[in-house]
N, C-alpha and C positions, 0 to 999 in steps of 0.2 A: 262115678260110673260113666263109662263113655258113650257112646253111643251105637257102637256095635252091639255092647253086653246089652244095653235097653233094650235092641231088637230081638237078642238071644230071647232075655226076660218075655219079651213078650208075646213072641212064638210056641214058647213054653203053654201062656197060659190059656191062649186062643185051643191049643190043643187038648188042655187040659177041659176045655169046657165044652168038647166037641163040634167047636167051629171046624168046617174045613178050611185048610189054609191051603193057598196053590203054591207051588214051586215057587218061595221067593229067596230074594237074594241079597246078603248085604247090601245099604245104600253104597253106591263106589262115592270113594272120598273126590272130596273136590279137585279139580285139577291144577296141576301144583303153577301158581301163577308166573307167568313166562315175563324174563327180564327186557323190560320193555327200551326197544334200542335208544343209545342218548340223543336227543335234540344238536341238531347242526347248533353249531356256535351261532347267535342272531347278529347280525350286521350292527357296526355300531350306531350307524347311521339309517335314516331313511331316506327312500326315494325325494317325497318331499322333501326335507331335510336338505340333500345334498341339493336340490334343485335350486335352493333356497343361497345354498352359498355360492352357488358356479353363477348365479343371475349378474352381477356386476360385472364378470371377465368373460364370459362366454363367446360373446362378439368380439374379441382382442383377435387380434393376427398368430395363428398357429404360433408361430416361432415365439412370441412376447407371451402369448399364452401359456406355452412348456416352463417358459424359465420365471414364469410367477407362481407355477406349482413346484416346482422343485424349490423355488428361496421360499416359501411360504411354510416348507416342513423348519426351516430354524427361525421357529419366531423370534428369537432373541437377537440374533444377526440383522435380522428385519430392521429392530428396534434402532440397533446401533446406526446401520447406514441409513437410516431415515432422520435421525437427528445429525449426522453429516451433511445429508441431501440440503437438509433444511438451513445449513451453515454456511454453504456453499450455492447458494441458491440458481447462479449461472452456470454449475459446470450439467455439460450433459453430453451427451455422446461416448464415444471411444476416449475424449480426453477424459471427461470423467471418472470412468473405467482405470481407466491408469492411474492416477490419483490415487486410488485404495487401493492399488495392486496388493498394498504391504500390512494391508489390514488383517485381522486373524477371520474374516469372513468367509464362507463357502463362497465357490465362484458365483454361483446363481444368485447370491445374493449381491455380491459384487457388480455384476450386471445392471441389476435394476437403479444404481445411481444412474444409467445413461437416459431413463426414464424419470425425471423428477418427477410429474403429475401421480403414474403409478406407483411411485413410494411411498410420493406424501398420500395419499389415499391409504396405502399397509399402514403406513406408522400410525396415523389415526384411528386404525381400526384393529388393535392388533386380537380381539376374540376373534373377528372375523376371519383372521389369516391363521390362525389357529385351527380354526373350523375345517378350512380349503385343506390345509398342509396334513391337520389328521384323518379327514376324508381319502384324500389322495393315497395316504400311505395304507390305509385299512381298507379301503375301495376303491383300485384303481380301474376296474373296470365300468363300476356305478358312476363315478366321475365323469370319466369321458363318453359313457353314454347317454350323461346330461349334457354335455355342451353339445355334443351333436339333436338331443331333441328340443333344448331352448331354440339352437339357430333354424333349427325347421320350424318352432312356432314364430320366428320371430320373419322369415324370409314368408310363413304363410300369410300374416299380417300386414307386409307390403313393406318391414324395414329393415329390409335384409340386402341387398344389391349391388353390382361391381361400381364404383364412384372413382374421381379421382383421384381417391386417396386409398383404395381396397381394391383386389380383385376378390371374386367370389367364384368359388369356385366346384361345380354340384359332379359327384360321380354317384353313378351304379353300379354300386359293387354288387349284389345280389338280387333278385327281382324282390326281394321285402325288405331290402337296405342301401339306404342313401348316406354316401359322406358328404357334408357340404366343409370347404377347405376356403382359409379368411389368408391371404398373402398380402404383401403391400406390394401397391402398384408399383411405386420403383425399391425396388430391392435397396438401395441404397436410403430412404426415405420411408421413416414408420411415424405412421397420424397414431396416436391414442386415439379411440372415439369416448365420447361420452354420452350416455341415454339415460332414461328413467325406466329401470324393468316393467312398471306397471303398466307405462305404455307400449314401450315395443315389441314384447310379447303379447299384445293382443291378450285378450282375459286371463288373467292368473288363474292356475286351474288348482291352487290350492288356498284357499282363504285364510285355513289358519299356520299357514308357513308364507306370510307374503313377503316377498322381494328388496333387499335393503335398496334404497335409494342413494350413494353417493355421488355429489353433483362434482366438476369440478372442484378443486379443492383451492382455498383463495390465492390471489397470485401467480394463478393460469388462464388466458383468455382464452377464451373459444372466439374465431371468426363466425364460425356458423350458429350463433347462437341460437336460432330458432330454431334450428333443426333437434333441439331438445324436445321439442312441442310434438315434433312428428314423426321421431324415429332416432337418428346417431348424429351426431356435432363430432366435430373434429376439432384437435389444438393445432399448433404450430408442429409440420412435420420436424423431426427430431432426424438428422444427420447422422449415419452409422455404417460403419464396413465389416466391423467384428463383432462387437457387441452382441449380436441378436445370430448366436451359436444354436439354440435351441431350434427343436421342432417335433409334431404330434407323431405317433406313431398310428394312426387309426386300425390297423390291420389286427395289433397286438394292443390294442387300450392302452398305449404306455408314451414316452418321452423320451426324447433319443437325444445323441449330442452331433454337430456336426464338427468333426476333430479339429479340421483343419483351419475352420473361422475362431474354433474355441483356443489351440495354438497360438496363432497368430495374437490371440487379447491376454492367454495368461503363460506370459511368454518364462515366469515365475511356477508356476505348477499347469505343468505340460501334462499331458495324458499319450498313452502308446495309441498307436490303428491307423486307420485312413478312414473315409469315408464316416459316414455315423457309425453310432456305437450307444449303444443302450446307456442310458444313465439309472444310476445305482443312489438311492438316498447313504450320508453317510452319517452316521451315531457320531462320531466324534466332533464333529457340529453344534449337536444339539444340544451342547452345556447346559446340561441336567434337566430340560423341560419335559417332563414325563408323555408318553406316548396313551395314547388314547384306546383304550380299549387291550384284552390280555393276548388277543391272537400277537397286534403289532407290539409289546412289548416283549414277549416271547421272541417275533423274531428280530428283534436289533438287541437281545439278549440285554435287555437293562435294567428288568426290577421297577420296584416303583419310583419315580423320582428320578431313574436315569441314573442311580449308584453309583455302579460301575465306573459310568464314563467322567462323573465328575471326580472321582478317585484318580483317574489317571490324568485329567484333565490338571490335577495340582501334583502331579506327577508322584503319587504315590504306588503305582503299581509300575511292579516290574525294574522300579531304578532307584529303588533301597541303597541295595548295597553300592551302587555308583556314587547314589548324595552322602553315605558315611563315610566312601573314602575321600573324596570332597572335601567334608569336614575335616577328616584326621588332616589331611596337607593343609588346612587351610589352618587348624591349629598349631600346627606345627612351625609354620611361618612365624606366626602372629610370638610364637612362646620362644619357640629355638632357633628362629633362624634356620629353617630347615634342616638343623644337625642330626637331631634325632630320627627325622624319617633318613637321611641316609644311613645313620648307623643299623639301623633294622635289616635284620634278615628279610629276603622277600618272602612274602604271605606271610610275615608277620603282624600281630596285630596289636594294637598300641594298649590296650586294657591287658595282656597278661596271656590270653587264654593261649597264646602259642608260642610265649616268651620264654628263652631261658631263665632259669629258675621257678617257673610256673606261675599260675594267676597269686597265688599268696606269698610269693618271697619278692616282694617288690625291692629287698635290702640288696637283689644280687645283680642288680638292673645297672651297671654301669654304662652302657650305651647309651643313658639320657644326658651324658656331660657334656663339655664344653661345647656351653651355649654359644649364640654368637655375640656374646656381648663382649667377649674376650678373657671374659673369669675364667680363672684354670678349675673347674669343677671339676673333673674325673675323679669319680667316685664319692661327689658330692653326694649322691643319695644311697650311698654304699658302705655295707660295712659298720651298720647300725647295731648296737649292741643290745639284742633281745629282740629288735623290728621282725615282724613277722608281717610286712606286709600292712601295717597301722599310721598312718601318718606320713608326713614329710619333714625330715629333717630342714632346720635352720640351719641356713649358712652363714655363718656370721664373715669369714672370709671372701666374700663374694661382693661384686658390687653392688647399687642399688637395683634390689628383684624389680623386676617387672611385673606388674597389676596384668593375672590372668586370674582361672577361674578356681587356681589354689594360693591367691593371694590369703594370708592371713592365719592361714594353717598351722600349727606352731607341733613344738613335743613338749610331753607330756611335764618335761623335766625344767620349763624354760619359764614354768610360773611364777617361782622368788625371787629367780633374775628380772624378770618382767616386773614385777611389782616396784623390785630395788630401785630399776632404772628410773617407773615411773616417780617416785616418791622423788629420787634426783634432780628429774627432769622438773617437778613442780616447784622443788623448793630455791632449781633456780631460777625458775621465771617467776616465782614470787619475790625472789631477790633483788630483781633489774629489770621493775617495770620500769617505765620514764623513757624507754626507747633503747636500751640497753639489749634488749633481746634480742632486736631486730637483725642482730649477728647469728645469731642461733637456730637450729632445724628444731623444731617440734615436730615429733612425731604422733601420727593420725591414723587411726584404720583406714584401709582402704575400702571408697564408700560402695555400697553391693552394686551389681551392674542389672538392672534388666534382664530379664533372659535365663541367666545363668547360667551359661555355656560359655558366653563370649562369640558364639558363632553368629555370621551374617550372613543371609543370605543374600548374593548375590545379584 
């Protein structure tokens, strides 16, 4: 019984018993619950959080700054030219740079070999460059609106200032927004500095997100050593003309290229424009290290793990049929002497499916004769009596076959001959041991190959 009819029922009996009852009225049903709109996607990251990873580069020079966030999204690339770096321990600069022109590296990464200290720093840390490179790409606005409020804690705390290795440099863009802009004093010349975040930001204003500290890394002097104690140390300014293509884009929270320094260094993969030009993170870099969070895997379209890209990356998408006809010529070589891919009609295809006689009469297939070995085969695999397409005839008129991937193949008919021979063949070499034989071919399977194709790749 529901609860309408209990109301009926009981109007009934309040009546029945000459209560008055006043004008009532069904209970109205509840109101039907309204679909409550979905929750914004949550940030992958937190403010602290990101605060937490920008603290180490934050004071870098604008330009050294961009192109540690753009090499920082392939941490694997990271990896590799940081154990270059480390192999190579004197090159640095633009020579440097040139050095791996020919590496399979993104340029951004290619770049920071002209920065040893900065490297070896990534390659030692490589969560932390993981952290920077999938902040950056899932927040790139949170990003760079930490490095603009570390350097205002850190210029408020008195270790922030033009020196002669930095200009600093403070605008007002809005009456409630300050950019403050890190250049190198001679353009030509870029210091790394080095600091400890918990002191030159002045109190850390998150206790349980505090600051990594990396010092120099060993094998790098600082002159200024003490200026660790009280704010930023500098190393040996670092010589460069191209190299240091990168730069902030404050206006749009974003990283731009400057074309014409980036040109000039990757004189190998050029870029169109003039002037800067937005930089674009690119997937096909990121050899399969999965992106962080579902917005950024969504948009560089890659699944988890980065699928996609390592499917093409071993060149399985899109150049199938390029690597099978590859194959077929390259089998064709190795077997015929290339006679058989010329006797092919074009968009013919070597299995049958478009061959005269069809995929199952392989008996009418005379276009696979005279190999190049100068045997007169034509119509060696022809003209089989009952072949439908079953096997491969033996040639006994032919020279010695050559070991491909139908070495050993026989018909069906060549078993008591096979046996006769062998029982021949044993009872002569039981005949003449003592070195007698040593005239003779014994004949041996041909031993299986690997693979079983016969195909190499290239």
């Amino acid at each position: 019984m529901n609860a309408r009819m209990v109301w009926r029922v009981g109007i009934a009996a309040l009546c029945a018993l000459g209560v008055p009852v006043a004008s009532a009225q069904a209970p109205a049903p509840a109101p039907a619950a309204q679909n409550a709109p979905a929750p914004a996607s949550a940030p992958v990251f937190k403010k602290e959080q990101i605060d937490q990873f920008m603290a180490p580069i934050a004071l870098y020079p604008d330009a050294l700054l961009s192109q540690v966030l753009m090499a920082s999204t392939y941490p694997a690339d990271v990896a590799d030219a940081a154990a270059w770096s480390k192999a190579n321990p004197k090159a640095t600069g633009d020579a440097a740079v040139k050095q791996v022109a020919n590496q399979p590296w993104d340029p951004s990464v290619q770049s920071m070999v002209a920065f040893p200290p900065v490297l070896a720093q990534m390659g030692a840390h490589p969560d932390w460059v993981r952290n920077v490179g999938d902040a950056f790409l899932a927040q790139p606005d949170d990003v760079m609106g930490s490095v603009q409020r570390l350097r205002a804690q850190a210029q408020k705390a008195g270790n922030l200032k033009s020196t002669e290795q930095q200009k600093v440099i403070v605008q007002q863009t809005a009456p409630t927004t300050t950019i403050i802009q890190i250049e190198p004093a001679d353009p030509q010349v870029v210091y790394v500095p080095s600091y400890n975040p918990t002191v030159v930001y002045g109190t850390w204003a998150y206790p349980a997100y505090p600051p990594p500290y990396y010092p120099p890394p060993p094998g790098y002097y600082h002159p200024v050593a003490t200026g660790l104690a009280a704010g930023l140390a500098f190393g040996t300014g670092i010589a460069v003309a191209n190299s240091l293509w990168g730069g902030c884009d404050w206006g749009h929270n974003d990283v731009n290229i400057n074309v014409n320094r980036y040109n000039n260094m990757n004189v190998n993969n050029r870029i169109s424009g003039n002037g800067n030009t937005n930089w674009n993170h690119n997937p096909a870099n990121r050899r399969g290290t999965p992106y962080n969070g579902a917005a950024t895997q969504q948009r560089f379209n890659q699944g988890v793990g980065g699928a996609q890209q390592r499917q093409a990356f071993r060149g399985q998408a899109g150049g199938a049929d390029a690597s099978r006809q590859r194959a077929m010529q390259s089998f064709d070589r190795t077997t015929n002497g290339g006679a058989a891919a010329s006797a092919r009609r074009p968009g013919e295809t070597f299995n049958g499916s478009r061959h005269p006689g069809g995929a199952g009469n392989a008996g009418n297939r005379a276009d696979l004769g005279n190999r190049a070995n100068g045997a007169d085969r034509q119509g060696g695999l022809n003209n089989r009596p009952g072949a439908n397409g079953g096997g491969i005839q033996h040639q006994p008129g032919a020279s010695q076959a050559r070991a491909n991937a139908f070495s050993g193949v026989r018909s069906p008919g060549d078993g008591a001959a096979q046996r006769e021979q062998g029982q021949r063949s044993m009872q002569s070499l039981g005949g003449q041991r003592g070195g007698a034989s040593a005239g003779r071919q014994i004949n041996r399977p041909v031993p299986a190959r690997a693979g079983g194709g016969g195909f190499h790749r290239r």
